[in-house]
ROVEXMI-345816 format. One record per atom (N, C-alpha, C): chain; x, y, z. Coordinates in steps of 0.001 Angstrom, whole numbers, padded with zeros to 6 digits, m for minus. Example, Ala and Ser with C-alpha at 12.3 -4.5 7.8 and 13.67 -1.06 7.14 Angstrom:
2
<pt><mol>A</mol><x>013190</x><y>m005690</y><z>007800</z></pt>
<pt><mol>A</mol><x>012300</x><y>m004500</y><z>007800</z></pt>
<pt><mol>A</mol><x>013200</x><y>m003300</y><z>007800</z></pt>
<pt><mol>A</mol><x>012850</x><y>m002250</y><z>007080</z></pt>
<pt><mol>A</mol><x>013670</x><y>m001060</y><z>007140</z></pt>
<pt><mol>A</mol><x>012900</x><y>000030</y><z>007870</z></pt>
This chain:
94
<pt><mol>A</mol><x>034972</x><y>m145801</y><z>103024</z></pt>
<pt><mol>A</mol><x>035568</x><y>m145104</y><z>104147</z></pt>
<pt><mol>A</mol><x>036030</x><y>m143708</y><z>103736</z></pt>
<pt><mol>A</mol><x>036513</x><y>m143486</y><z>102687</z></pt>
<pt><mol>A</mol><x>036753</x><y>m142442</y><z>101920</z></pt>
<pt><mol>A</mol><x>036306</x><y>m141293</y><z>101773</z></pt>
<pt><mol>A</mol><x>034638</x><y>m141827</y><z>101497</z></pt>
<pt><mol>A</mol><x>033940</x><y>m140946</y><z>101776</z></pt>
<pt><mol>A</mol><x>032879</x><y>m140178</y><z>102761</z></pt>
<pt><mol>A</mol><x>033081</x><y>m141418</y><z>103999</z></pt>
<pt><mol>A</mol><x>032815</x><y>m140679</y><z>104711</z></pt>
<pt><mol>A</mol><x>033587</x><y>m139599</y><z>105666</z></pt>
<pt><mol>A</mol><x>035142</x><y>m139913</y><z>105413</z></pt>
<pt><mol>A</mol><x>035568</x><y>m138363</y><z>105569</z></pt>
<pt><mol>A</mol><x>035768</x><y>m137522</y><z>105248</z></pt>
<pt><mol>A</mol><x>035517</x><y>m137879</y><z>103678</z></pt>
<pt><mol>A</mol><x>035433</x><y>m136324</y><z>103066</z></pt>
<pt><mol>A</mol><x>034003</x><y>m135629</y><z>103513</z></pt>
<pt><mol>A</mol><x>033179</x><y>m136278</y><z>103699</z></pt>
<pt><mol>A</mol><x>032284</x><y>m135719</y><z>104299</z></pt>
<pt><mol>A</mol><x>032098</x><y>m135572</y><z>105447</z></pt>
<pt><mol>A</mol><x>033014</x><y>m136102</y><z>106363</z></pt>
<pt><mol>A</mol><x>033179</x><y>m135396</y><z>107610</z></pt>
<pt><mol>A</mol><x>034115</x><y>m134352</y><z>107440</z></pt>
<pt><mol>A</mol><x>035065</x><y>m134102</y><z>107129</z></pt>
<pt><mol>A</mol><x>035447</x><y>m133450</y><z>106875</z></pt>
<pt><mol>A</mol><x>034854</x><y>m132061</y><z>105929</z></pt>
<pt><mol>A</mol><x>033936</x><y>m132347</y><z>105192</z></pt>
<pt><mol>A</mol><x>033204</x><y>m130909</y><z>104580</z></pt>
<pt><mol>A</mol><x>032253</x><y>m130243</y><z>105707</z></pt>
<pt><mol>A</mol><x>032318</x><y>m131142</y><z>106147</z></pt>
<pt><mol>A</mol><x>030794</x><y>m131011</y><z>107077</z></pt>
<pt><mol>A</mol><x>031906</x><y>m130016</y><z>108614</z></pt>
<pt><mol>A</mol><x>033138</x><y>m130128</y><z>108478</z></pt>
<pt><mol>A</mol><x>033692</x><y>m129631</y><z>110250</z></pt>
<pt><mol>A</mol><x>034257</x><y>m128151</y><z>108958</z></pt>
<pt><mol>A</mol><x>034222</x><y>m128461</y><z>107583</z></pt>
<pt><mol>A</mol><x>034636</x><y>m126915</y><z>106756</z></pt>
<pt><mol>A</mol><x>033535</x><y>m126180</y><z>107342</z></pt>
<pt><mol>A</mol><x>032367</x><y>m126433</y><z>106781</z></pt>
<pt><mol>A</mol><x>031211</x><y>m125812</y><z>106702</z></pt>
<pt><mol>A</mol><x>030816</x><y>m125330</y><z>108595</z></pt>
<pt><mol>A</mol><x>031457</x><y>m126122</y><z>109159</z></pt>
<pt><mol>A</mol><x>031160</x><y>m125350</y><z>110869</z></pt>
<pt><mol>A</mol><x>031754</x><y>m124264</y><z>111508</z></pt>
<pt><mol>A</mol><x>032939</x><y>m124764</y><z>110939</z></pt>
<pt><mol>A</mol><x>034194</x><y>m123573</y><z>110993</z></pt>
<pt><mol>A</mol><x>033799</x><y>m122333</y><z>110173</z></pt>
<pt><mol>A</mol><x>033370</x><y>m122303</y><z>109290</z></pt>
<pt><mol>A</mol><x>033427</x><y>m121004</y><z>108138</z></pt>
<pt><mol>A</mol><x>031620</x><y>m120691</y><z>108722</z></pt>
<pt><mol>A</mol><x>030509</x><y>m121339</y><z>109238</z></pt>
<pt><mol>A</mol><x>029683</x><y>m120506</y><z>110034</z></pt>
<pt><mol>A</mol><x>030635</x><y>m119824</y><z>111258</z></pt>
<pt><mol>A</mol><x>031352</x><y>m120642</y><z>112208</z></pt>
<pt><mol>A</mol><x>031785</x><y>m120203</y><z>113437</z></pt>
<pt><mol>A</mol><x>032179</x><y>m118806</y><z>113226</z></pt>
<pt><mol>A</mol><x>033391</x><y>m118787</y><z>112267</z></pt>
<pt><mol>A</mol><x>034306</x><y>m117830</y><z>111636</z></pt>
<pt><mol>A</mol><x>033156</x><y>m116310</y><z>111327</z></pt>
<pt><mol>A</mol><x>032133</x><y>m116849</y><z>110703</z></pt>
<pt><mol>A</mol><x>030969</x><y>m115783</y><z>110439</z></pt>
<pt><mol>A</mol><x>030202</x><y>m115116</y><z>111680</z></pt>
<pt><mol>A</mol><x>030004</x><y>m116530</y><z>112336</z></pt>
<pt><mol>A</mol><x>029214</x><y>m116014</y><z>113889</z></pt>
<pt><mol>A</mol><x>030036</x><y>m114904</y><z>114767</z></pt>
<pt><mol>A</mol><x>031196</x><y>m115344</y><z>114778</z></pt>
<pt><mol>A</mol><x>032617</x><y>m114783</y><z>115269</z></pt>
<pt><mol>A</mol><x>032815</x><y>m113264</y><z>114861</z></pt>
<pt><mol>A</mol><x>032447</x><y>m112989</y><z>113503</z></pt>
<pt><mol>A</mol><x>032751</x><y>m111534</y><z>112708</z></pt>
<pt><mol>A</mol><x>031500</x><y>m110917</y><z>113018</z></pt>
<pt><mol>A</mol><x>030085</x><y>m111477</y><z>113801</z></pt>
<pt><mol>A</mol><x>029109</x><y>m110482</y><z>113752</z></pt>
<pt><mol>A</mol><x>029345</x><y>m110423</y><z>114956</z></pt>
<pt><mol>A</mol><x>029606</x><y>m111165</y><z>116316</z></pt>
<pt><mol>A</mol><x>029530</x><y>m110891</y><z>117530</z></pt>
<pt><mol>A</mol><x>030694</x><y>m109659</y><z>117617</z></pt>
<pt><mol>A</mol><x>032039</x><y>m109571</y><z>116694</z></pt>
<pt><mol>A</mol><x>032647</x><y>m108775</y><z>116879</z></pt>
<pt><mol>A</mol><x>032503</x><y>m107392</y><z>116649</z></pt>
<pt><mol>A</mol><x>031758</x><y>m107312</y><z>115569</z></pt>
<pt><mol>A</mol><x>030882</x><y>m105892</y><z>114879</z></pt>
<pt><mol>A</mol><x>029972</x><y>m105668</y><z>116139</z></pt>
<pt><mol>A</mol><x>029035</x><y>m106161</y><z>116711</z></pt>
<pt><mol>A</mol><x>028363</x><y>m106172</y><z>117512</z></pt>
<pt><mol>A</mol><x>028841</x><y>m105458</y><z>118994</z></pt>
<pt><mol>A</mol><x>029909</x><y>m105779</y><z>119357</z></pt>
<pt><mol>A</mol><x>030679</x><y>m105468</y><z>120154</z></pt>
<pt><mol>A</mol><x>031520</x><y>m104177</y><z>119918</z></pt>
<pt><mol>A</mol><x>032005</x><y>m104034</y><z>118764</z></pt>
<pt><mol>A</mol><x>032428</x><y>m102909</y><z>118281</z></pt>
<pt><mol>A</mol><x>031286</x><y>m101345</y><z>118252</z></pt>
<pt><mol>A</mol><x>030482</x><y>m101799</y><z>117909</z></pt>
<pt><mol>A</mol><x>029049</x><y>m100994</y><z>117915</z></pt>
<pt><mol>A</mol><x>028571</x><y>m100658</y><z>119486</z></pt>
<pt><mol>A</mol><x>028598</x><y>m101241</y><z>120278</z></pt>
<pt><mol>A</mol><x>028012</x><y>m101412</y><z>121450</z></pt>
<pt><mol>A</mol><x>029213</x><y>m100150</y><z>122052</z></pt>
<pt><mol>A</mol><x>030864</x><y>m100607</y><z>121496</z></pt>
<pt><mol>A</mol><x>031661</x><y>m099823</y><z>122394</z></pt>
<pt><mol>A</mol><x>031654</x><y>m098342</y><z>122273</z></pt>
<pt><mol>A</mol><x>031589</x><y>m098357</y><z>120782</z></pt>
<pt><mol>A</mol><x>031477</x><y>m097319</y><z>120414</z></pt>
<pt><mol>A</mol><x>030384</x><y>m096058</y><z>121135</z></pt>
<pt><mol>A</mol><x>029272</x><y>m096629</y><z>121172</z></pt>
<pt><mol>A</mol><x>028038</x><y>m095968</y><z>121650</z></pt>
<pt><mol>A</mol><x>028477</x><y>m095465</y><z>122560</z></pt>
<pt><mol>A</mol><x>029042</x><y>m096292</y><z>123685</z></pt>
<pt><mol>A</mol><x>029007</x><y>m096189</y><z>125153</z></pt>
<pt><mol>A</mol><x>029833</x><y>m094829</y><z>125024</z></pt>
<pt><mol>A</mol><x>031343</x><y>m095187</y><z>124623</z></pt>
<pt><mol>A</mol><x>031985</x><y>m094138</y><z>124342</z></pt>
<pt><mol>A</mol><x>031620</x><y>m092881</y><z>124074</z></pt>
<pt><mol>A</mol><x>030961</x><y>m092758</y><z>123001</z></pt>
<pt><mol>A</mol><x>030453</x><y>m091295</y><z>122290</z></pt>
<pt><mol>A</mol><x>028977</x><y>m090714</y><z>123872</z></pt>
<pt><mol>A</mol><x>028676</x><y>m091818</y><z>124099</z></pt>
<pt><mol>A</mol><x>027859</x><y>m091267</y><z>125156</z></pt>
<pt><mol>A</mol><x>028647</x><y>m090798</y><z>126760</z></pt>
<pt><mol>A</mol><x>029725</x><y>m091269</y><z>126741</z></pt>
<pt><mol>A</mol><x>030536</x><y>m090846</y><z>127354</z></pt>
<pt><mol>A</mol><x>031400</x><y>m089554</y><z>127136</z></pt>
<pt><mol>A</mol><x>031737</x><y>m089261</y><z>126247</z></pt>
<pt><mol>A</mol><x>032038</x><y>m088395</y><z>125793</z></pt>
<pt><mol>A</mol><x>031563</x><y>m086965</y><z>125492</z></pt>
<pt><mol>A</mol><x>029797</x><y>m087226</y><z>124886</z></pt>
<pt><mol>A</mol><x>028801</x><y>m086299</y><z>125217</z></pt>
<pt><mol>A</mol><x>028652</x><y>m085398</y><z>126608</z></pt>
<pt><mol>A</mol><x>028854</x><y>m086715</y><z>127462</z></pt>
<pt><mol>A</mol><x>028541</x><y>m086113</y><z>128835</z></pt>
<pt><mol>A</mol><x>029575</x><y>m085360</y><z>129834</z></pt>
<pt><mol>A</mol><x>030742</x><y>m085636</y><z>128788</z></pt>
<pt><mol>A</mol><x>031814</x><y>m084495</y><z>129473</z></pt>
<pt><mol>A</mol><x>031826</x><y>m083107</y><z>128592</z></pt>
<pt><mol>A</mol><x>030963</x><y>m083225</y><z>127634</z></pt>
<pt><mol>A</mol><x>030446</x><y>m081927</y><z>127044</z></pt>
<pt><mol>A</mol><x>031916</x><y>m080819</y><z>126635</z></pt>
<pt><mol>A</mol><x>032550</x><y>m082483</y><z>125594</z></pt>
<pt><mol>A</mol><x>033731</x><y>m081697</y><z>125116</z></pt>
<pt><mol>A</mol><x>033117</x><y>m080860</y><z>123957</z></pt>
<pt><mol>A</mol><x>034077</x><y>m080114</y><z>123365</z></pt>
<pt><mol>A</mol><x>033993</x><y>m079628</y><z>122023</z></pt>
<pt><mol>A</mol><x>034219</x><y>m080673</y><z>121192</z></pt>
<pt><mol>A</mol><x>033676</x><y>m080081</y><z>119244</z></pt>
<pt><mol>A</mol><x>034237</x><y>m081208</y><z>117961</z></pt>
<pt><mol>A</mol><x>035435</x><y>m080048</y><z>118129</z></pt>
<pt><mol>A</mol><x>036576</x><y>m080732</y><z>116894</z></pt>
<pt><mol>A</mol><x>037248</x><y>m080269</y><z>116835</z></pt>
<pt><mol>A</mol><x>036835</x><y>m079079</y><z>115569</z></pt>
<pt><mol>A</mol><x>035827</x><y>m079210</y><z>114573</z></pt>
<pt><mol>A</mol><x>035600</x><y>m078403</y><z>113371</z></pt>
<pt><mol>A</mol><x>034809</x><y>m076804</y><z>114726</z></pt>
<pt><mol>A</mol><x>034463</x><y>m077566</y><z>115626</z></pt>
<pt><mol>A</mol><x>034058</x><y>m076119</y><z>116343</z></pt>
<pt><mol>A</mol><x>034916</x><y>m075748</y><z>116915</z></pt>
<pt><mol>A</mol><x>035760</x><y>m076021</y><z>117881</z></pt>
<pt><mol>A</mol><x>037531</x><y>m075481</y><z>118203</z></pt>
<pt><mol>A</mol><x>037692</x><y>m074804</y><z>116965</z></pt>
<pt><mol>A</mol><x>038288</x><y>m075512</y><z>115993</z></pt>
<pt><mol>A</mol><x>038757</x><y>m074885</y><z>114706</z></pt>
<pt><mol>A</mol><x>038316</x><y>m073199</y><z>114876</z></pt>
<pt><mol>A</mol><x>036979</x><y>m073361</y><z>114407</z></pt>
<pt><mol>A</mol><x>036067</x><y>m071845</y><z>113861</z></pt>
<pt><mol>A</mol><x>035892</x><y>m071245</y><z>115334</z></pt>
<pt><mol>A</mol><x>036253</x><y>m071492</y><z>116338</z></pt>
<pt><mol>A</mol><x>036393</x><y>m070442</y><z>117327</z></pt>
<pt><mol>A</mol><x>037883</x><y>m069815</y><z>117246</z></pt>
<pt><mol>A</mol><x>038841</x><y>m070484</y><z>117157</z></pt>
<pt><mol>A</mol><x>039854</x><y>m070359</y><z>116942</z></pt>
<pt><mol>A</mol><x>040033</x><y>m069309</y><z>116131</z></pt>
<pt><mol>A</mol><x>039633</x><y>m069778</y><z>115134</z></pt>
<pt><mol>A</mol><x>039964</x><y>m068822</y><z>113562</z></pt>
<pt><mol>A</mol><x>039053</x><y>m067259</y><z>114455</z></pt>
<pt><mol>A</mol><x>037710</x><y>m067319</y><z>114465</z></pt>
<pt><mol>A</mol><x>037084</x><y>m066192</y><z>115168</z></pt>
<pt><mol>A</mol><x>038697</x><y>m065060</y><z>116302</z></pt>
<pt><mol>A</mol><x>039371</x><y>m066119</y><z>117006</z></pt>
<pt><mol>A</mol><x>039449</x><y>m065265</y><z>117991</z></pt>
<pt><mol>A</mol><x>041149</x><y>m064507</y><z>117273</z></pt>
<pt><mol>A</mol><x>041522</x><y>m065428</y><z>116425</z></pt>
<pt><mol>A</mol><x>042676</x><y>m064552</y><z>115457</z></pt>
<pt><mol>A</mol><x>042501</x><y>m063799</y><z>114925</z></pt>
<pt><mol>A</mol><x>041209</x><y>m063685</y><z>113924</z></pt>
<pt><mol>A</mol><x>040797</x><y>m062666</y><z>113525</z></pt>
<pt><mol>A</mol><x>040749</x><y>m061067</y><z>114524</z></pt>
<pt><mol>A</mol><x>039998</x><y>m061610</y><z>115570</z></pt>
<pt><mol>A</mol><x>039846</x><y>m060089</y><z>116579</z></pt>
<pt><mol>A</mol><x>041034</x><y>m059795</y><z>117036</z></pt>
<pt><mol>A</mol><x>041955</x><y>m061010</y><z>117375</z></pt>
<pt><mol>A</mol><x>043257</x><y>m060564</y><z>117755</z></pt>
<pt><mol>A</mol><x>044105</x><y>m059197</y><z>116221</z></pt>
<pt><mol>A</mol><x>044221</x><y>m059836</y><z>115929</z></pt>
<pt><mol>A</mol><x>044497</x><y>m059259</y><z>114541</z></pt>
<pt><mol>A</mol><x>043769</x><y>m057797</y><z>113965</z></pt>
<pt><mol>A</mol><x>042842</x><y>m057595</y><z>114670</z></pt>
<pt><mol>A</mol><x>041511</x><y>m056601</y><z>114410</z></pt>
<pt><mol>A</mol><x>041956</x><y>m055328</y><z>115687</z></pt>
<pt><mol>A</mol><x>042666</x><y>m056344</y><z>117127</z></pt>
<pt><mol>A</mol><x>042537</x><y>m055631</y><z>117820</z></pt>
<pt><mol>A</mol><x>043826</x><y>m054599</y><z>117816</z></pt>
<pt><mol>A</mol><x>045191</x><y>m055519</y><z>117016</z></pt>
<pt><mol>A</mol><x>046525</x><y>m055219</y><z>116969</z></pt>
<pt><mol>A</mol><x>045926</x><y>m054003</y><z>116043</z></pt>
<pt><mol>A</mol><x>045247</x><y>m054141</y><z>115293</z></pt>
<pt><mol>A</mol><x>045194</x><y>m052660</y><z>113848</z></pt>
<pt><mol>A</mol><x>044902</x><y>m051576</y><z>114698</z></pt>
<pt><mol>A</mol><x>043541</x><y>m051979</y><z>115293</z></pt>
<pt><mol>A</mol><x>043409</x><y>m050297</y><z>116074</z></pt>
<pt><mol>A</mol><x>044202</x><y>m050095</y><z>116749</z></pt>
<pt><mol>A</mol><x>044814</x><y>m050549</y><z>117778</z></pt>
<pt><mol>A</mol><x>045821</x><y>m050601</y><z>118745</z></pt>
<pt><mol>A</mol><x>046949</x><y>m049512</y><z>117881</z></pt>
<pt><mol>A</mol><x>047451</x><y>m050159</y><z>117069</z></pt>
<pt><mol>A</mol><x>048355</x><y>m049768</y><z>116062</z></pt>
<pt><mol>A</mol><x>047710</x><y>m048052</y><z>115515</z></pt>
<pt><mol>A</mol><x>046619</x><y>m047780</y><z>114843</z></pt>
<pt><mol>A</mol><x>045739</x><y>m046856</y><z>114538</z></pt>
<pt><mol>A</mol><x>045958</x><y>m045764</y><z>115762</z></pt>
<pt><mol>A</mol><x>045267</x><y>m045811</y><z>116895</z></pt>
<pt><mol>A</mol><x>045119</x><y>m045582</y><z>118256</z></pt>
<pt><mol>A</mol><x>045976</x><y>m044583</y><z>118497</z></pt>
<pt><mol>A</mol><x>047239</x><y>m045560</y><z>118555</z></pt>
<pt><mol>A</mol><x>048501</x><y>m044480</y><z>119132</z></pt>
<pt><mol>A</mol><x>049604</x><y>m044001</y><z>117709</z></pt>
<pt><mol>A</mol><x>049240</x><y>m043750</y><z>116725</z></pt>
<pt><mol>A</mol><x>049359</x><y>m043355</y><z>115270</z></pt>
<pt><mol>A</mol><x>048395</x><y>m042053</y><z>115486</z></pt>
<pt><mol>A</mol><x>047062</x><y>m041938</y><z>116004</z></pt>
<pt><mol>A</mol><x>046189</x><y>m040623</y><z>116564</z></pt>
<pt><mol>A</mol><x>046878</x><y>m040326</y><z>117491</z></pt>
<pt><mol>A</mol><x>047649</x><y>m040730</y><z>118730</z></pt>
<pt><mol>A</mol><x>047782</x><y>m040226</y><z>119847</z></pt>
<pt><mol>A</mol><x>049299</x><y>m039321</y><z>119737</z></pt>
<pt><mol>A</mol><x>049693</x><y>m039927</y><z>118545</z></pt>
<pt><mol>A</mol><x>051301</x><y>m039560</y><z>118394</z></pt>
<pt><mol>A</mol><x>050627</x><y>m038064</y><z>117337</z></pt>
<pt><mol>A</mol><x>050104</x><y>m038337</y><z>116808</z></pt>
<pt><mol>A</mol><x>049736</x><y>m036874</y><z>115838</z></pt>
<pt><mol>A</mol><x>049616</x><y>m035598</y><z>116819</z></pt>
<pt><mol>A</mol><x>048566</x><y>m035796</y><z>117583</z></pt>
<pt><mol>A</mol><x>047642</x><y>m035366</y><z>118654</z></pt>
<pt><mol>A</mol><x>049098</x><y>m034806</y><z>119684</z></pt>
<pt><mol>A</mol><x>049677</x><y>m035661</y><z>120108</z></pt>
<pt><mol>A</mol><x>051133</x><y>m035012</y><z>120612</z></pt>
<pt><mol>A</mol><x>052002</x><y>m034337</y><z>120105</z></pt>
<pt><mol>A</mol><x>052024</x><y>m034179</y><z>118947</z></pt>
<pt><mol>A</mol><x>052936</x><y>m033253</y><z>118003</z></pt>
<pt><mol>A</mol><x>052172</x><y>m032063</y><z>117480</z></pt>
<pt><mol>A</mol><x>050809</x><y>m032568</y><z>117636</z></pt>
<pt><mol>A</mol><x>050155</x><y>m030780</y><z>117708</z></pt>
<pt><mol>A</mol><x>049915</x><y>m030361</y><z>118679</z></pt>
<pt><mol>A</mol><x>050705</x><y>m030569</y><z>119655</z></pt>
<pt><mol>A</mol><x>050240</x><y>m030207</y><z>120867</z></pt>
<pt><mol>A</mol><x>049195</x><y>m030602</y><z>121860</z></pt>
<pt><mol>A</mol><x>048295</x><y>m031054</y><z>120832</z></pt>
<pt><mol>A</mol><x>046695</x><y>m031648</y><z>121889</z></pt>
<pt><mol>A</mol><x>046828</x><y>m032930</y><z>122790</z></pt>
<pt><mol>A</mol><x>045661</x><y>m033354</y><z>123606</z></pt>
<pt><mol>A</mol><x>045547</x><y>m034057</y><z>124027</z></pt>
<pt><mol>A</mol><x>044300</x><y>m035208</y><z>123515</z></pt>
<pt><mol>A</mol><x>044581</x><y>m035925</y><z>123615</z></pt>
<pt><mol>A</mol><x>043323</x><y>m037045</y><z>123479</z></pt>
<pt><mol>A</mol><x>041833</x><y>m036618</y><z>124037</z></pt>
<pt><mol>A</mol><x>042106</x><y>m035861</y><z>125383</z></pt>
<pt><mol>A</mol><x>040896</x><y>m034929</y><z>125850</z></pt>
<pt><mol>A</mol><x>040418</x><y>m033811</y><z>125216</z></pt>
<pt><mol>A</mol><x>041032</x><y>m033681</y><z>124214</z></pt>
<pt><mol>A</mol><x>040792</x><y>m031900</y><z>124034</z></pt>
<pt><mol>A</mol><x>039640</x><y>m032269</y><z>123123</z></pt>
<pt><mol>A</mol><x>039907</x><y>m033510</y><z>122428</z></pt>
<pt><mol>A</mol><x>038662</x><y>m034249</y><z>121384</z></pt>
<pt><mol>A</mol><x>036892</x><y>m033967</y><z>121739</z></pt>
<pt><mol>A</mol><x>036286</x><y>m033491</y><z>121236</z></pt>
<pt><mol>A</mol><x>035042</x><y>m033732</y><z>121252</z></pt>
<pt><mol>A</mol><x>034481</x><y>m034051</y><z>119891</z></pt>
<pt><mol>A</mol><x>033425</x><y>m035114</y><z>121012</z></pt>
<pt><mol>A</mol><x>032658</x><y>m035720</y><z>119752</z></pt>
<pt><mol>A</mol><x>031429</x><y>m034731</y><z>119398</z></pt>
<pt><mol>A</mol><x>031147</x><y>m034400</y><z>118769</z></pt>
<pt><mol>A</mol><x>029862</x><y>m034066</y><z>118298</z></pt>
<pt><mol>A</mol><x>029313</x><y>m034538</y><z>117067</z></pt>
């Protein structure tokens, strides 16, 4: 009698620890599936990554920063240009 429950008993181990396995691929499976949907969802609202945000970002500090110098430059000429008397018009390019 003994042994036939240890062998019923190995035998409900061994069902459980497939189940347990069947269980971990349907969940991967599912995980995979959500994922997709998601990222295809996501595609189609045609967000940005964030590494491209980033480098636009950085791009538009830079010009900010580019634009403050001349700006700065600009009226540093315009203040000269007023203390010699001239105007910004009187300038020709040639």
């Amino acid at each position: 009698m003994t042994t036939t429950q240890t062998r019923f008993f190995d035998e409900m181990a061994k069902l459980m620890t497939n189940a347990a396995g069947a269980a971990q691929g349907v969940r991967r499976e599912i995980d995979t599936l959500i994922q997709a949907q998601l990222e295809r969802v996501l595609n189609g609202m045609e967000l940005v990554k964030r590494e491209e945000f980033e480098a636009v970002k950085a791009m538009a500090q830079k010009a900010r920063e580019e634009n403050d110098a001349l700006s700065a430059r600009l009226s540093a000429l315009e203040a000269r240009f007023a203390a010699n008397g001239e105007s910004a018009s009187d300038i020709r390019a040639d």
